[in-house]
C-alpha positions in Angstrom: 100.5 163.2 119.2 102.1 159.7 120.1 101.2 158.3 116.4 103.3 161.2 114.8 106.5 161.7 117.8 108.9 158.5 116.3 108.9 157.7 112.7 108.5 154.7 111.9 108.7 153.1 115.3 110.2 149.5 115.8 107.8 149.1 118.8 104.0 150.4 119.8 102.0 149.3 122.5 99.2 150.6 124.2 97.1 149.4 127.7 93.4 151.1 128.9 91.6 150.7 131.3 88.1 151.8 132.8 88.0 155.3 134.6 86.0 154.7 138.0 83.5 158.0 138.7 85.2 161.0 140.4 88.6 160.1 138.5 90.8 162.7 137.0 90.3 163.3 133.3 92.7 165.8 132.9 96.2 163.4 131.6 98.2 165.3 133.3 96.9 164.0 136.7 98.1 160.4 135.3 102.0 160.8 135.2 102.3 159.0 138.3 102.1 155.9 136.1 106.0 156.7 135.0 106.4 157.3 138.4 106.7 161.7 137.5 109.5 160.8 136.3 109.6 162.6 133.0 108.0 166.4 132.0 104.7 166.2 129.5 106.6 167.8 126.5 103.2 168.9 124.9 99.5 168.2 126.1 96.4 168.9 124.0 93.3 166.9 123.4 93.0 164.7 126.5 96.8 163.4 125.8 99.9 164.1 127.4 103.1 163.2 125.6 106.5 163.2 127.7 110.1 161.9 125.5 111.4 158.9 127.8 114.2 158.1 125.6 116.9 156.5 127.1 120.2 154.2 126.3 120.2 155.6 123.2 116.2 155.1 122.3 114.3 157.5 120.5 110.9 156.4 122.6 107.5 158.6 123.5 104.8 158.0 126.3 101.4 159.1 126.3 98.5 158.7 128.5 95.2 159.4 126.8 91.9 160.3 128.6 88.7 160.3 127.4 84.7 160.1 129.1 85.7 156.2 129.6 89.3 155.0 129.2 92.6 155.8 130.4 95.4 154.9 127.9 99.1 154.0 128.4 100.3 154.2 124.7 104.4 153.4 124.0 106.4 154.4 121.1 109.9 153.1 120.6 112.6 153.6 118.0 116.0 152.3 118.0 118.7 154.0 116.7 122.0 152.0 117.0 123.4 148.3 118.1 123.2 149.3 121.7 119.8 150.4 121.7 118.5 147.3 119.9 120.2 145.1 122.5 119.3 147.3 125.2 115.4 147.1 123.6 115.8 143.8 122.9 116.5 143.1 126.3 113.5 145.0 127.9 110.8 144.8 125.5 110.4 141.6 127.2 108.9 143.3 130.5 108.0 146.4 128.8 104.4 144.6 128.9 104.5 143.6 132.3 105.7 146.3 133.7 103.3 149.0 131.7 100.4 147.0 132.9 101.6 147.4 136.2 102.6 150.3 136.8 98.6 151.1 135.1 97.3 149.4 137.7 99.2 151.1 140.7 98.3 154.6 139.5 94.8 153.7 138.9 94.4 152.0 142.1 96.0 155.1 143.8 93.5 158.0 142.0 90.0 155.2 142.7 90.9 155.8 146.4 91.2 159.4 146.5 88.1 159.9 144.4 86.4 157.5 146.5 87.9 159.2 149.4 86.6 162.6 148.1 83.7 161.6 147.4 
């Protein structure tokens, strides 16, 4: 769904990592990695797609689950002057701060499936 929500996008990205045993496969259970910020706009096939545009972006997020991975995938557009500074501004953490935010929800769902378990 991500590869066909922005045409032509000026920036993708993408970040997996491993899914420990007794962790949520359903994507849905993932959105704390944008902190549940933004509403899945359509789910189907182990991905979850939610519209985060903002400052005048047209720009998608996905999270992707399959038997081994989850997957952080981005999707950006920009649409006018202001969005490309605004994007040319913060597609210098975007990276960073992906891979972080990854990493605190991943963290987070390993201890309650190791707590469940």
């Amino acid at each position: 769904m991500i590869r066909t929500a922005v045409d032509r996008p000026d920036y993708q990205d993408a970040y997996a990592m491993e899914l420990r045993p007794g962790m949520p496969r359903d994507p849905a259970a993932w959105t704390g990695i944008l902190r549940d910020a933004f509403p899945i706009e359509a789910q189907q096939d182990g991905e979850a797609l939610m519209n985060v545009s903002t400052a005048g972006l047209d720009a998608w997020a996905s999270i992707v689950v399959d038997e081994k991975y989850v997957t952080l995938c981005s999707s950006v557009k920009t649409n006018a002057w202001r969005s490309r500074l605004y994007w040319g501004a913060v597609k210098r953490v975007h990276p960073f701060m992906a891979r972080a935010m990854m990493v605190r929800t991943h963290r987070r769902l390993a201890r309650a499936a190791q707590d469940a378990a």
